[in-house]
C-alpha positions as CSV (number, residue, x, y, z in Angstrom):
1,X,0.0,0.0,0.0
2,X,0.9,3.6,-0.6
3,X,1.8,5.9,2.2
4,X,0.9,9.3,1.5
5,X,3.7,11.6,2.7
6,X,3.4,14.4,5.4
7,X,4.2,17.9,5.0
8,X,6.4,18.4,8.3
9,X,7.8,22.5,7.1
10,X,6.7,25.3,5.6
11,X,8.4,27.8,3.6
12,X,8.4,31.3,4.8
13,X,6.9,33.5,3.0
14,X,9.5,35.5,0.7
15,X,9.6,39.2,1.7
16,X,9.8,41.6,-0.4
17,X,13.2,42.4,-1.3
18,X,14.0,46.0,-0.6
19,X,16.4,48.1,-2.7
20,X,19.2,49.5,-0.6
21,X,21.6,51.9,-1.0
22,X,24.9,51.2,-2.4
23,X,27.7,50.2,-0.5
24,X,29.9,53.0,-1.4
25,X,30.3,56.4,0.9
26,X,31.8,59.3,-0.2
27,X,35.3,59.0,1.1
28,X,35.1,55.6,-1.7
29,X,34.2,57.7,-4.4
30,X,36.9,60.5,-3.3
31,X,39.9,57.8,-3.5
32,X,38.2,56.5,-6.9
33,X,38.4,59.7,-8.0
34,X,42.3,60.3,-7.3
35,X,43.0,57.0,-8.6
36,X,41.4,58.0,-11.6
37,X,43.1,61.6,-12.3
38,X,46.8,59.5,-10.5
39,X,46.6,57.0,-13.5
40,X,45.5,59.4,-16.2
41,X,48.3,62.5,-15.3
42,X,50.8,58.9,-14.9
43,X,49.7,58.3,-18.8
44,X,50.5,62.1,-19.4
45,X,53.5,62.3,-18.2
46,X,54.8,58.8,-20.0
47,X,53.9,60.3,-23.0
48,X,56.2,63.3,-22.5
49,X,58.5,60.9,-21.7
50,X,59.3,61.2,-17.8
51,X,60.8,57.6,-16.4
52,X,60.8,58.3,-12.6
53,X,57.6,59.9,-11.7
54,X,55.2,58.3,-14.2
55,X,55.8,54.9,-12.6
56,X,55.3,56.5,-9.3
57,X,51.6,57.9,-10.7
58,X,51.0,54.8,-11.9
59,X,51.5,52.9,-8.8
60,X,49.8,55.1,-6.8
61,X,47.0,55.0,-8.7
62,X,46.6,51.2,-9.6
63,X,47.9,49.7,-6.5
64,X,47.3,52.4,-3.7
65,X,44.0,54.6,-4.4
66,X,41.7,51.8,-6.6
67,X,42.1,49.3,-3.7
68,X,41.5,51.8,-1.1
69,X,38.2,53.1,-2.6
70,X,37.0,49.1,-2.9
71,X,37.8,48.1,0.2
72,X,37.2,50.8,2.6
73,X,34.1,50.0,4.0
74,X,31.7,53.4,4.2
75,X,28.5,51.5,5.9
76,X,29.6,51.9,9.2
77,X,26.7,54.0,10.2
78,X,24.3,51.6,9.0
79,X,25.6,48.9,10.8
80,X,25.5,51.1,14.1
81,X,21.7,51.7,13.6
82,X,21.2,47.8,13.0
83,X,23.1,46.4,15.3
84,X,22.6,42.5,14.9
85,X,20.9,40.8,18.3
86,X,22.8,37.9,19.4
């Protein structure tokens, strides 16, 4: 004979999904912004042929000011208005 299985859980009902905010203050878009115009004036400044302080834009701009602006973290706030309940 056939045994008719038993629900035992129940989904939760999905929530709608609110849109937040992007993770990304000010002070991210500020070092995006220098490692932007760092990289660009480095490029200049190759062009007119310069061999000591167009690698030093350069760096500064690839490896100093992009990972800066990625991986500061500008939702500090947020996190001090929600804190998590343990």
């Amino acid at each position: 004979m056939a045994r008719k299985l038993r629900k035992t859980e129940t989904l939760p009902v999905k929530q709608k999904a609110s849109r937040s905010k992007l993770p990304f203050s000010s002070k991210n878009y500020l070092f995006f912004g220098l490692a932007i115009i760092s990289i660009v004036a480095g490029f200049l400044v190759l062009v007119q042929g310069s061999i000591t302080l167009a690698p030093i834009l350069l760096v500064l701009g690839y490896c100093v000011f992009m990972p800066l602006a990625i991986m500061l973290n500008g939702s500090k706030k947020k996190e001090e208005k929600n804190p998590s309940s343990v």
